[in-house]
C-alpha atoms as one frame of an Amber mdcrd trajectory, in Angstrom:
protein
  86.255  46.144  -6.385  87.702  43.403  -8.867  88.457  39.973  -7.698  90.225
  37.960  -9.877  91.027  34.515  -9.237  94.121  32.387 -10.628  93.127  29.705
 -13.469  93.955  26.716 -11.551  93.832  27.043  -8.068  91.141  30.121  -7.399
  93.540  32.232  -5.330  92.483  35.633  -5.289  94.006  38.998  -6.523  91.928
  42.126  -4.890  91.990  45.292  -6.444  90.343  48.318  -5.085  89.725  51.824
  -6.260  87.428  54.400  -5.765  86.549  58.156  -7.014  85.676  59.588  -3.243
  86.765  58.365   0.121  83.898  57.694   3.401  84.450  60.447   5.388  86.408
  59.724   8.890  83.434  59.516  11.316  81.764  57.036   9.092  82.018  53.753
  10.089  83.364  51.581   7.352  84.020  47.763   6.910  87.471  46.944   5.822
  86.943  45.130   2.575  90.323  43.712   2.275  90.775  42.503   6.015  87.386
  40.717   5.309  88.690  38.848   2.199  91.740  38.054   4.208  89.402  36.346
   6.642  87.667  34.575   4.566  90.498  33.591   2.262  93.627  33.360   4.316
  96.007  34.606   1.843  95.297  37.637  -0.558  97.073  39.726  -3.213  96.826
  43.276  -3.623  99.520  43.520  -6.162  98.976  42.478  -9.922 103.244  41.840
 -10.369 103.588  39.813  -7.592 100.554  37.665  -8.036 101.674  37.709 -11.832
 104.792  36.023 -10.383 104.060  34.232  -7.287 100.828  32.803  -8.446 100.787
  32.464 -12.520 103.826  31.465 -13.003 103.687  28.846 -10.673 100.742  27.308
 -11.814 102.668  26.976 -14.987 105.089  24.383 -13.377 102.664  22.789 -11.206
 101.885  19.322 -11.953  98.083  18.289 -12.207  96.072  16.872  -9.062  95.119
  13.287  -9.531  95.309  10.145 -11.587  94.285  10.249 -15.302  90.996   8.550
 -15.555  89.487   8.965 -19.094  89.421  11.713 -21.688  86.323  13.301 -23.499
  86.529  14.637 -26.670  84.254  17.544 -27.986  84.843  18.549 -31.347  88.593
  19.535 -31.866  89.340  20.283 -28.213  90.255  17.015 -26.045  89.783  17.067
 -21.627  90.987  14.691 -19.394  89.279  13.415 -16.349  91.347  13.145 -13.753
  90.195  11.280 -10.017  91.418  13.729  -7.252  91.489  12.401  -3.390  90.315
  14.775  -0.777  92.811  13.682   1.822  95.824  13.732  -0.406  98.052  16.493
   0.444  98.742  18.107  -2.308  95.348  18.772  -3.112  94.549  19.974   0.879
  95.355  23.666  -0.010  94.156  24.496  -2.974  90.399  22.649  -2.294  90.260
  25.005   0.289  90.403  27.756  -2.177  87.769  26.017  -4.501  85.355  25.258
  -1.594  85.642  29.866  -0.756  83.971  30.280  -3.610  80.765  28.037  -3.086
  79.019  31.208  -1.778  79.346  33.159  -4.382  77.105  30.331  -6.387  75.359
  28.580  -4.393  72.862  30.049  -2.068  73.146  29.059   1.205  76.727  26.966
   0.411  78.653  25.851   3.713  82.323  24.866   3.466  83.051  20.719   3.651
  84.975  19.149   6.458  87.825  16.988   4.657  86.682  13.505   5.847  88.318
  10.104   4.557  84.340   8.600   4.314  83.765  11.485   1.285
């Protein structure tokens, strides 16, 4: 299985293969319909999320006001101060905050609230 997520917003691309299939009376989980759970929306197919998903993040503008800029070396990064109940940024929190349990033992998914 190979889960590859999109550069600015995390959403997922699923690809799965396999050298032998479960034989019929075995009682397998379906992977995909479990990531579609979890996730909402999944792709399963590498030119669509190439143009549904890449390129848009191309075009899309950046979440949040500019607040400062580090340096390190030659390469430059901005800080930028994101609202959690702005709209725009709604959606793709969502797909940041599916991730948490991947790296973080234990990691529960956060309630949008204006008092964060």
């Amino acid at each position: 299985m190979d889960v590859t997520l999109s550069p600015k917003f995390l959403i997922p691309l699923i690809r799965i293969s396999y050298s032998k299939k479960a034989p019929s009376f075995a009682c397998i989980d379906d992977i995909e319909a479990k990531f579609k759970d979890h996730y909402g929306k999944i792709y399963t197919d590498a030119q669509l999320y190439n143009v549904e998903v890449l390129e848009a993040e191309k075009k899309a503008e950046k979440f949040g006001k500019e607040v400062g800029q580090i340096s390190s070396g030659d390469k430059k990064y901005e800080v930028r101060k994101v609202r959690l109940d702005s709209d725009d940024f709604q959606e793709k929190q969502f797909y940041l905050q599916s991730i948490l349990s991947f790296f973080i033992d234990g990691a529960s998914q956060i309630e949008a609230n204006a008092f964060w």
